[in-house]
N, C-alpha and C positions, 0 to 999 in steps of 0.2 A: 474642788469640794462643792459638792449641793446640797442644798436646802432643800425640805418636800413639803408635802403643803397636799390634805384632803379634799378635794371639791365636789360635790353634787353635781352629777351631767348636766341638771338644770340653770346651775351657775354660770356657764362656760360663756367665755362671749366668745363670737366669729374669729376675732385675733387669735384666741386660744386654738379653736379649732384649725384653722385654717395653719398654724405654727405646729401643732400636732401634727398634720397632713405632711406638711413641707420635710420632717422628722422621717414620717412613714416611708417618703420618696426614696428619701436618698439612700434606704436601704431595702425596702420592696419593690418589685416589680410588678405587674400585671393586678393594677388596686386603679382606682378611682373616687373621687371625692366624694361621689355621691356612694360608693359603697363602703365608704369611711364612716361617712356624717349617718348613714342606716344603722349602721352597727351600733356606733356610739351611740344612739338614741335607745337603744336595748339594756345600756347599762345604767347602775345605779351613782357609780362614784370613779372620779378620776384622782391619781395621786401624780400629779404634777410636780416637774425636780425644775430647780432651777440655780443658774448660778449666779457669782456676786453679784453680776449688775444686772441677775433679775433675768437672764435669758433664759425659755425655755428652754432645757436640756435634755428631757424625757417624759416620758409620760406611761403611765398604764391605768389601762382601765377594769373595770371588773362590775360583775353583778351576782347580788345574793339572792340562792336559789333554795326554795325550800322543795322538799319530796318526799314522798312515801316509800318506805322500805319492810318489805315482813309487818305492815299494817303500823309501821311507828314512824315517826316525824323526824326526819335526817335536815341538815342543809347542808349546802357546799358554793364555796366561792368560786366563781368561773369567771378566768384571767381573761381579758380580750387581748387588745393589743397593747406590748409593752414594748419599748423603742426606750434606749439611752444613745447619744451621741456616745460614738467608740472612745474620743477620749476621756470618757468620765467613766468608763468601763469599771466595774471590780465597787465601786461606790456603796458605801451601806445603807443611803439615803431612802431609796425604796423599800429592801425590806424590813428596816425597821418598823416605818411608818405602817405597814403592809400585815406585819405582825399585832402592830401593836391595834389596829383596827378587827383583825381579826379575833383577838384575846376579846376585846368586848363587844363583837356576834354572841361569843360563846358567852360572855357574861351575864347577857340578856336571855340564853336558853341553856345554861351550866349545865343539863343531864340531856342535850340533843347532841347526837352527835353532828362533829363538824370535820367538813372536807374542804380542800384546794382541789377542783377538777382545771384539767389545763389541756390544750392540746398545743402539742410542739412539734415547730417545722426545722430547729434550729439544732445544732448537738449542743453550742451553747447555752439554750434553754434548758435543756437536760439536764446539763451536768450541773444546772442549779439549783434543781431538786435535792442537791447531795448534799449543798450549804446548809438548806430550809431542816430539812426531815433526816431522822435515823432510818423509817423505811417509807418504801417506798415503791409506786409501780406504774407500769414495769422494772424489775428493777433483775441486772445482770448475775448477778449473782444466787436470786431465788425464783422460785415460779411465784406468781400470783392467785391467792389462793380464792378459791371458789366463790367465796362469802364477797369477796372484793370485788372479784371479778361482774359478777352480779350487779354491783354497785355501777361500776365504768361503765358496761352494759345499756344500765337503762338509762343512767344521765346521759351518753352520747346516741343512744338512739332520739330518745324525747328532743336532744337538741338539734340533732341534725338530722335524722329520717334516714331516707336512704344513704345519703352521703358516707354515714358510718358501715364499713366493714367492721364488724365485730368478729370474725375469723384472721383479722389480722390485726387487728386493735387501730383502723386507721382512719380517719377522715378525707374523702378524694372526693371531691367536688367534680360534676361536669365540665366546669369551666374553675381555673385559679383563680383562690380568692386571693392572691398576694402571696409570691414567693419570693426567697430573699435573690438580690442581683449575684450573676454568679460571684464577683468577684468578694463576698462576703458568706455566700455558701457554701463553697469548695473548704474542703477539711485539710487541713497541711497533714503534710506527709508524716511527720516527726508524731502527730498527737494522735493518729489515726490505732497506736497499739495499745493505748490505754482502755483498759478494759471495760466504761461506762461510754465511750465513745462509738467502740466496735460494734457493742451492742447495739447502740440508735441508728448505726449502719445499717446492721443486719434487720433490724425493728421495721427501721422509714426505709427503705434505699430510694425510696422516690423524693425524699423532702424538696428537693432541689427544685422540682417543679407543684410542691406547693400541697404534695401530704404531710398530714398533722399525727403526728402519735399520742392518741389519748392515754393522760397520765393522770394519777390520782393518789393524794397521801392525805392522813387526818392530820386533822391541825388542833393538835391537844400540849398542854405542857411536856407530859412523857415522850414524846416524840419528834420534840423539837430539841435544836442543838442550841447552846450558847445563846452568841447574841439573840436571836430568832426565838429562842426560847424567850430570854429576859425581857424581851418587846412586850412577846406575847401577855405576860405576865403581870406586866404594868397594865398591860390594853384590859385586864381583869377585874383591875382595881382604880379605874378612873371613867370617869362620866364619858371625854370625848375624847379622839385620837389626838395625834400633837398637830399644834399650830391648825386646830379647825375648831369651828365653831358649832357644828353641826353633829348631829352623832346621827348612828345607820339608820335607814329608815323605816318606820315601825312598820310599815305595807310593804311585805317583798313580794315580788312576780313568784307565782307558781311556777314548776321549772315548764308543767305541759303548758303554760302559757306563753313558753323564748321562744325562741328561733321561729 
């Protein structure tokens, strides 16, 4: 069982980070501290897990992105890196917490609308979109519809420049910013014919070495599930997220101001 707990990047001390990084190792390959500690500096807030005796267990970061769309004011959360040690796996600790931050973004601008943009290297990142959202994209079952599409578009262009292929929905960097190690990336044989699986196959076939599949679903009551929902919904109707003291911050980065 974990505990989570909201922090401002600004909070973090060296122990933190450097326990996040150690996190990052043992299941990415080709990363570096310093292009850890870069990134991290781009985001607004880390949700920290920890267990009984207060160990670091995981960590995800994220930053809130405001943008222009058809001349109206959108935002979207943009996940960075998120790491659970495998045996705390399946844990509801993060997206609670995760939701329930996210219900009061929207709090604070109730008629903007609001997105999760994410890019993923993992099929188990994927197939977590399917706990979070009703829908969702890419998503196997439907195409992705134009209006949406648009949206992906310009958040992973503005974020990443060239690096986004937009004719394949993918992020491939010159050089890997951190691919998982094989023995955590290779897909078992057994799960590979499930059908939201086959797809991120067919999507990424290169993840393994460190392409990302830009994903994106709104993060609205109507389109959350259960718990995810219920977070959300709380996160509506209270000042701050749980177990922080802080709420988001009223200056967010422009998105043509990331990356």
């Amino acid at each position: 069982m974990l505990d989570s707990e909201l922090t401002p990047v600004t909070q973090l001390t060296e122990f933190d980070k450097h326990r996040f990084y150690d996190l990052l190792c043992r299941y990415f390959a080709q990363t570096s501290y310093e292009q850890f500690t870069k990134d991290l500096q781009e985001k607004h807030w880390v949700v920290i897990m920890r267990d009984q005796q207060q160990v670091i267990r995981g960590f995800s970061t994220l930053v809130i992105m405001d943008f222009e769309h058809k001349g109206k004011k959108n935002q979207a959360i943009f996940s960075g890196d998120t790491i659970i040690h495998h045996k705390f796996w399946g844990t509801q600790a993060l997206p609670l917490i995760w939701c329930r931050l996210a219900g009061q973004i929207k709090r604070s601008h109730p008629s903007v609308p609001l997105y999760w943009f994410l890019i993923v290297k993992g099929y188990r990142t994927y197939r977590y979109l399917k706990v979070f959202s009703k829908q969702y994209y890419p998503h196997w079952q439907y195409p992705t519809p134009s209006s949406i599409q648009v949206i992906m578009d310009q958040l992973a262009r503005n974020k990443f420049a060239a690096a986004y292929d937009a004719d394949k929905g993918i992020v491939r960097f010159p050089q890997s910013q951190g691919q998982l190690h094989s023995s955590w990336a290779d897909i078992p044989a057994h799960v590979q014919h499930k059908p939201e699986i086959a797809f991120f196959m067919q999507a990424n076939p290169h993840y393994d070495k460190g392409d990302e599949l830009v994903c994106l679903t709104e993060l609205c009551a109507s389109n959350l599930k259960s718990h995810a929902r219920r977070a959300f919904l709380l996160g509506l109707n209270e000042e701050h997220p749980s177990r922080s003291n802080h709420s988001p911050p009223d200056k967010r980065q422009a998105i043509c101001e990331i990356g």
